[in-house]
Structure formats: structure tokens, C-alpha cells
C-alpha positions in Angstrom: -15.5 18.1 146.8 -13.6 16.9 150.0 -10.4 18.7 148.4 -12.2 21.7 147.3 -13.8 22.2 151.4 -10.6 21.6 152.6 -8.6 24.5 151.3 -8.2 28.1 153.0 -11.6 29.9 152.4 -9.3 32.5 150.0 -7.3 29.5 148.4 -8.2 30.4 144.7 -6.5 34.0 145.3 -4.7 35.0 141.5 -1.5 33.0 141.4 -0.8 37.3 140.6 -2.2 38.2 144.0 -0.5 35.6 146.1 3.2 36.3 144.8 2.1 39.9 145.5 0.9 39.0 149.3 4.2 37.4 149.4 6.2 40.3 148.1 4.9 42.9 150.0 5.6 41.3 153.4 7.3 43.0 155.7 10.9 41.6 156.3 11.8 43.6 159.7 9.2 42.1 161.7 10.8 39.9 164.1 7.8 39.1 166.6 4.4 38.0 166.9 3.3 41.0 168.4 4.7 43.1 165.9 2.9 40.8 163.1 -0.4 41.8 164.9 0.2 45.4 165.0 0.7 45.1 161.2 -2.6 43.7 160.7 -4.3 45.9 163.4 -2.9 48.9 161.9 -3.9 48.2 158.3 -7.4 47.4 159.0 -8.5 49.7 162.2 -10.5 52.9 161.1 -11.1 51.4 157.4 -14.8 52.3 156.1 -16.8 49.2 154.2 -19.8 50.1 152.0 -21.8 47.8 152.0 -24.9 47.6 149.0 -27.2 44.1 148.8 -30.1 43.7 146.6 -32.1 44.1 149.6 -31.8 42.9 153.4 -34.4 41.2 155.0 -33.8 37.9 153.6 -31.9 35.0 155.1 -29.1 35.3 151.9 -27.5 39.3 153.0 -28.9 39.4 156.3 -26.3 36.2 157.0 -23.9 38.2 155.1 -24.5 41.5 157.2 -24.2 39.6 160.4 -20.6 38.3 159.9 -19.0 41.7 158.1 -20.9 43.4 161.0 -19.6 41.1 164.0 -16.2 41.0 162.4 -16.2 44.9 161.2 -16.4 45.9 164.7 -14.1 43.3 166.1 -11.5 45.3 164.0 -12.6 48.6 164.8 -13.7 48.9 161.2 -17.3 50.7 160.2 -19.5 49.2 158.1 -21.9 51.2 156.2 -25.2 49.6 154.9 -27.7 51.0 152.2 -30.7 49.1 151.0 -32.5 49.5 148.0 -35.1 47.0 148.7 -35.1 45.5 145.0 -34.6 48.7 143.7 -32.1 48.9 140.4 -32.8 52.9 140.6 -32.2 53.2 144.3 -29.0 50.5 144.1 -27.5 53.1 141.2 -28.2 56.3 143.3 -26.5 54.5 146.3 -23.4 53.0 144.9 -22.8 56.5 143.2 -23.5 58.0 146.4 -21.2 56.1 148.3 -18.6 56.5 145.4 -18.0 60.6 146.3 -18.4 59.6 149.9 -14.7 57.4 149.5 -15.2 54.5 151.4 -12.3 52.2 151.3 -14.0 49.1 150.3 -16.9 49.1 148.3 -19.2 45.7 148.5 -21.7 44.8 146.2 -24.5 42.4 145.2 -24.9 42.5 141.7 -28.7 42.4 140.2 -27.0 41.7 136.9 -24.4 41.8 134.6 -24.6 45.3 133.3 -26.2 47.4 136.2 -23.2 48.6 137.9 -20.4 47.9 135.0 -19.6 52.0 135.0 -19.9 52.7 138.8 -17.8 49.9 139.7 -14.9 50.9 137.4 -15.3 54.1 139.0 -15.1 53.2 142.3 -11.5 51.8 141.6 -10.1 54.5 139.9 -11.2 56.6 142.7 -9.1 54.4 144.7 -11.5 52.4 146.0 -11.2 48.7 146.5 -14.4 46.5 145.1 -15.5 43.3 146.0 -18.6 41.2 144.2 -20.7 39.4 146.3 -22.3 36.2 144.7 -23.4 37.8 141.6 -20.8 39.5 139.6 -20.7 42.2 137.0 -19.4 42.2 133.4 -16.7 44.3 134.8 -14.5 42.7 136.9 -13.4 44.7 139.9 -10.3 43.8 142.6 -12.0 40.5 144.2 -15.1 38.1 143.7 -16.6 35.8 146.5 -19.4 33.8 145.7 -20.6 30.6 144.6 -19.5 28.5 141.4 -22.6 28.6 139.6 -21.4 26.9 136.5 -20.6 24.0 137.9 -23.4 23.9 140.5 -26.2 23.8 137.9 -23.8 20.9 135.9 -23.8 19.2 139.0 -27.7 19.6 138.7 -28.5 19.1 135.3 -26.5 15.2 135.5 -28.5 14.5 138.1 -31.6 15.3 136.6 -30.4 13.2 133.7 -29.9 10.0 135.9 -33.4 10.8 137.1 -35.2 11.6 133.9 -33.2 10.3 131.0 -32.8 6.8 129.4 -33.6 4.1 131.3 -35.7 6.2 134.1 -39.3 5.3 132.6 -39.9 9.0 132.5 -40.9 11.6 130.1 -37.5 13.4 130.5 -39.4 16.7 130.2 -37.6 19.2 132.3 -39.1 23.3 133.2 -36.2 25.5 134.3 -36.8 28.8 136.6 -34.8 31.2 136.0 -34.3 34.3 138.3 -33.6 37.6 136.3 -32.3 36.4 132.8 -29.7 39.3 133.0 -28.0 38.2 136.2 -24.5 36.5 136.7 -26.5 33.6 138.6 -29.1 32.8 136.1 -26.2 33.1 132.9 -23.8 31.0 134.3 -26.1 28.5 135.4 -28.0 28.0 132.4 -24.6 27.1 130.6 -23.6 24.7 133.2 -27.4 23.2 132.7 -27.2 23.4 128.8 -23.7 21.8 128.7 -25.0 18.4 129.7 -29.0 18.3 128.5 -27.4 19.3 125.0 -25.5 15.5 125.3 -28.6 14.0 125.9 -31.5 14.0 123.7 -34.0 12.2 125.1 -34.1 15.5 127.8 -36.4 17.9 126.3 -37.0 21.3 127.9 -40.6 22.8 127.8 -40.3 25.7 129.3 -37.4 28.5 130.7 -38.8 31.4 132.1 -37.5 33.5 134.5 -39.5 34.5 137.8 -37.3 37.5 138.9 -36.7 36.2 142.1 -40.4 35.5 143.2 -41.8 31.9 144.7 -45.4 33.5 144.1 -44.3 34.2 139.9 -42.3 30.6 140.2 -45.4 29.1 141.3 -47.5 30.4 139.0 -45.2 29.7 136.0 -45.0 26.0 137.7 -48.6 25.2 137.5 -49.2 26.5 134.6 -46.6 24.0 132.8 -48.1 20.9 135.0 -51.2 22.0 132.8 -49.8 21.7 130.3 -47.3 19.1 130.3 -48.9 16.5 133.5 -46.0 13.9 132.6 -43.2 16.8 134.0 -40.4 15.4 135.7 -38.1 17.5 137.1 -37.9 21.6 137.4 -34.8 23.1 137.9 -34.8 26.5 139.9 -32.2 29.0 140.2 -32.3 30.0 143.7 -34.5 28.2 146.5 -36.1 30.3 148.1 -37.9 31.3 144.6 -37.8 27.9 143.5 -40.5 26.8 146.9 -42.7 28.4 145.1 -42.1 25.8 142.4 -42.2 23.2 144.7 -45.3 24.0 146.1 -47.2 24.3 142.7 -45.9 20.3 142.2 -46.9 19.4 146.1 -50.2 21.2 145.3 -50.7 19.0 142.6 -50.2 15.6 144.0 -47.0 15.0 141.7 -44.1 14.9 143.9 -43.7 11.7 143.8 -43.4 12.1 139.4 -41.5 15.6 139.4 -38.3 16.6 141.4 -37.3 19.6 142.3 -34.0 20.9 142.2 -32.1 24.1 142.9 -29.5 25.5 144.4 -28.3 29.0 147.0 -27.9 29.6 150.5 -28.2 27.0 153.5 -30.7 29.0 156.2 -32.9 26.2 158.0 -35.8 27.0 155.8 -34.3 25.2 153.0 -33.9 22.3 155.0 -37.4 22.3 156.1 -38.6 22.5 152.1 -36.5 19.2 151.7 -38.4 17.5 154.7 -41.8 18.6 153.7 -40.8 17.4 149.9 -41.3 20.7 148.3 -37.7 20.7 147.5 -36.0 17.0 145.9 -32.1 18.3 146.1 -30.8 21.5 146.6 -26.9 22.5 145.6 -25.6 24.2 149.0 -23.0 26.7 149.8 -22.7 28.5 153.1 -23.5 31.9 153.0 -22.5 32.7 156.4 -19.3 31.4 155.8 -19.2 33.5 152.9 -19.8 36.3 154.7 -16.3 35.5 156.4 -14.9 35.4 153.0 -15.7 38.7 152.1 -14.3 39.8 155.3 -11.3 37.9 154.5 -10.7 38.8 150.9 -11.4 42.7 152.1 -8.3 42.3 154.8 -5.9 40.9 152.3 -6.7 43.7 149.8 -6.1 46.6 152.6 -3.3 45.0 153.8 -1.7 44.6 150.1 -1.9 48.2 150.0 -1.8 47.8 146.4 -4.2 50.0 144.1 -7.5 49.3 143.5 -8.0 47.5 140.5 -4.5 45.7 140.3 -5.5 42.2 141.0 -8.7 40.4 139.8 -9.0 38.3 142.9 -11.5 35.2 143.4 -13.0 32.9 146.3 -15.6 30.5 145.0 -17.4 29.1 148.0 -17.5 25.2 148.1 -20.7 23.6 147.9 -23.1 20.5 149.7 -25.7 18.8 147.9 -28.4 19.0 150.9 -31.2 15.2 150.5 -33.7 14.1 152.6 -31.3 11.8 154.3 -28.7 14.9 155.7 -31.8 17.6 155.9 -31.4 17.5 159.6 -27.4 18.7 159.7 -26.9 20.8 156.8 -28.7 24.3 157.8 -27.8 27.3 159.7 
């Protein structure tokens, strides 16, 4: 992990893309201040659509910020549409913003299929699109998120050393899901599955997804205390939903018998959740920093100049695993 935070925030660029960057530099530049007018001049005026799930919540409002503070450094616009949870209003604006012919077309995948068509074309109307955190089954000129495979691995052997042989527990584990269709909830169930399914003595009672919502991921959390009082861990797919989860166990008198685990953004209320023991251990990654990584990832594509949909580019953010004893360091 100490390697993987150490490398340039766009270091897992296509091996494709980076001969490409290196290709298309130009040779007659001789000084500085003719490197800077290249970069200037390839990004000033560009237009970035930008389309979250929603704003108002620590996650794209962290993302906003730096793409706004940077956007305008650059003398780039950004352009923001919120659907507020929407799937309807997200479709109307990405199509929208698709005859409007923005250069760079951001988005925050609610799942896998929702935007397959509009995204493919968004390139071929020369657009350049970048997935933020969640991305599509289509894969469009650049991804930035988190590696949510190997998070929820991460998770799930921990939970084993916690629950499994030799613990003195039940080894009874409830997941949360978010939506069941969404890249996030996917990949991390495989990364989960990949390890319980080596070790029997782990036994899932329930999966089901709460869309999202610590009110539904609390509900769905009592309910399976209820049902099964000997729980031992639940493992949530994004924390601020998963609080809710955490709060049913608190509520219950049982954190001291069930841990909570999840993973997502770092915004201080996270670290609170750890303090006040509604959250156990929570896999971290920076959102504000990816918020930079878009940025970056969108300059290298505009200064390529290459056409959109020529490169399948990636940045997975590294990651933290935030514990009571580093709660008071690890938020934003």
C-alpha cells in the first residue's frame, strides 16, 4: 500500500495511453515558457459537464469543489446538473448535455447499465468521457475511482480473522449492499465472496441491498439482530449508508459482539462514526484527492488531442484502512 500511495495520482494510465502521451509531444519546444503555453492553450476555454448522482453530500460536493477551484484556475467552465437520485432526470441530462457538445463529459454512474448508450454516444460525438467512482458496462476514454474489488477483499479477510476459526464467534456475517446493479456493490461482492467462499465456517445470513439509505440499512440491520442475536460482523458498501447499520448494532447494546465494516469517502463524519463505535473499520480513499484526479485525467485527454474513445484510461485511487487508533488524522 506504501508503493501504491506513492505513485503519480494517474500512474495506472494504459501502457497504450502513455506511449501515446509520449508520442504526441511536441519536439520544437525549447523552453519552459513555451511548455506552459502548450498546456494553457490546450485547456483554456474547454467546457466540462459535469453529472453526479446527486450533490449535497460530502462524496460529489468534495468532488465539485476541486474540478470547480481548478476549472477556473484554468479558465475552463464547468457545467453542473443534478438529478437529485433521479435515474430519469440523470438520462434526460446526460442526453441533454450530449447535443449541447461539451468537451468533456463526467459522470457518476448509478449503475452498470443506465448510461451504457449515452456514453458511447457522447464519444462518437467527439466528446471525451470520464467515469467517476462507479463505472458503466461500457467503457468510455478514462475511469477514476476506487478499487472496489480489492477493498471489500481487504474487508472480507478481516472479517475472517475476526469471526472465523479460532475467534469464539458465530462467524455469521449480514452484508449491505447499495443498489445491486451498481459497479460499487458488483465488484465488491466478488472481492467479499472470493475469500468467505475459502472459509466455511463464515456463513452469510443475509445480503440485501439498502439503495443507498442509513434509514433502510438500519432497518434491514435490526431486523437481522432479531433474528440472528449471535451476529458478528456486517459489511456495508458505502459508509455513510452503512451508519445506519451501525446504529441499529449501537442501539442494541452489541457493539462490543458485531463489527462494522465498510468502505467510501474520508469526510470527518466517518471519522466521528469510528470514535462513537458505530463504525469498527472503514476502507478509505480520498475523494478530494480524487477530485484532482479527474481534473488530471481530463488535462491529459485534451492535451492528447486524440479522439474520444481511443484510449480506455484508468486511475484507481489508493486507499487507508481508518481504526479507532488513527480516527483523529484520517478525515477531511
Amino acid at each position: 500500500m506504501k508503493l501504491w500511495k506513492s505513485l503519480p495520482a494517474v500512474a495506472v494510465l494504459t501502457v497504450m495511453g502513455a506511449s501515446v502521451i509520449g508520442a504526441n509531444a511536441d519536439s520544437k519546444l525549447k523552453s519552459s515558457d513555451e511548455l506552459h503555453s502548450s498546456y494553457t492553450n490546450a485547456l483554456k476555454g474547454k467546457r466540462i459537464a459535469w453529472v453526479p448522482q446527486a450533490l449535497g453530500i460530502p462524496l460529489t460536493e468534495a468532488w465539485t469543489t476541486a474540478m470547480q477551484s481548478e476549472s477556473d484556475d484554468l479558465g475552463m467552465e464547468l457545467i453542473v446538473r443534478d438529478p437529485n437520485w433521479s435515474t430519469s432526470a440523470m438520462t434526460q441530462a446526460v442526453t441533454a448535455l450530449i447535443a449541447e457538445k461539451p468537451d468533456v463529459l463526467v459522470v457518476h454512474n448509478p449503475n452498470v447499465q443506465l448510461l451504457a448508450r449515452q456514453l458511447k454516444q457522447a464519444e462518437d460525438a467527439g466528446i471525451y468521457v470520464v467515469q467517476l467512482n462507479m463505472v458503466s458496462n461500457y467503457k468510455t476514454d478514462a475511469f477514476v475511482g476506487g478499487d472496489w474489488k480489492g477493498l471489500a477483499h481487504g474487508m472480507a479477510e478481516d472479517i475472517v480473522k475476526t469471526c472465523g476459526v479460532g475467534s469464539g464467534k458465530s462467524g455469521k456475517v449480514a452484508i449491505i449492499q447499495g443498489e445491486l446493479t451498481s459497479d460499487v456493490s458488483i465488484l465488491e461482492m466478488e472481492g467479499a465472496m472470493e475469500v468467505f467462499s475459502q472459509h466455511p465456517e463464515i456463513t452469510i445470513v443475509s445480503d440485501q441491498a439498502a439503495n443507498w439509505d442509513p434509514n433502510r440499512a438500519r432497518e434491514v440491520t435490526a431486523s437481522v439482530i432479531q433474528q440472528h442475536p449471535d451476529l458478528c460482523a456486517v459489511l456495508g458498501h458505502w459508509g455513510p449508508m452503512t451508519m445506519g447499520a451501525g446504529q441499529a448494532v449501537k442501539a442494541a447494546n452489541l457493539s462490543d459482539q458485531v463489527s462494522v465494516y465498510s468502505t467510501g469517502e474520508n469526510p470527518q463524519m466517518i471519522c466521528d462514526a469510528i470514535k462513537d463505535g458505530v463504525l469498527t473499520k472503514y476502507w478509505s480513499v480520498d475523494n478530494q484527492l480524487q477530485g484532482r484526479d479527474a481534473m488530471l485525467t481530463i488535462k491529459y485527454l485534451l492535451m492528447m488531442g486524440q479522439k474520444p474513445g481511443t484510449f480506455k484510461l484508468a486511475a484507481y485511487s489508493p486507499f487507508e484502512v481508518i481504526t479507532g487508533e488513527n480516527a483523529d488524522s484520517m478525515c477531511w
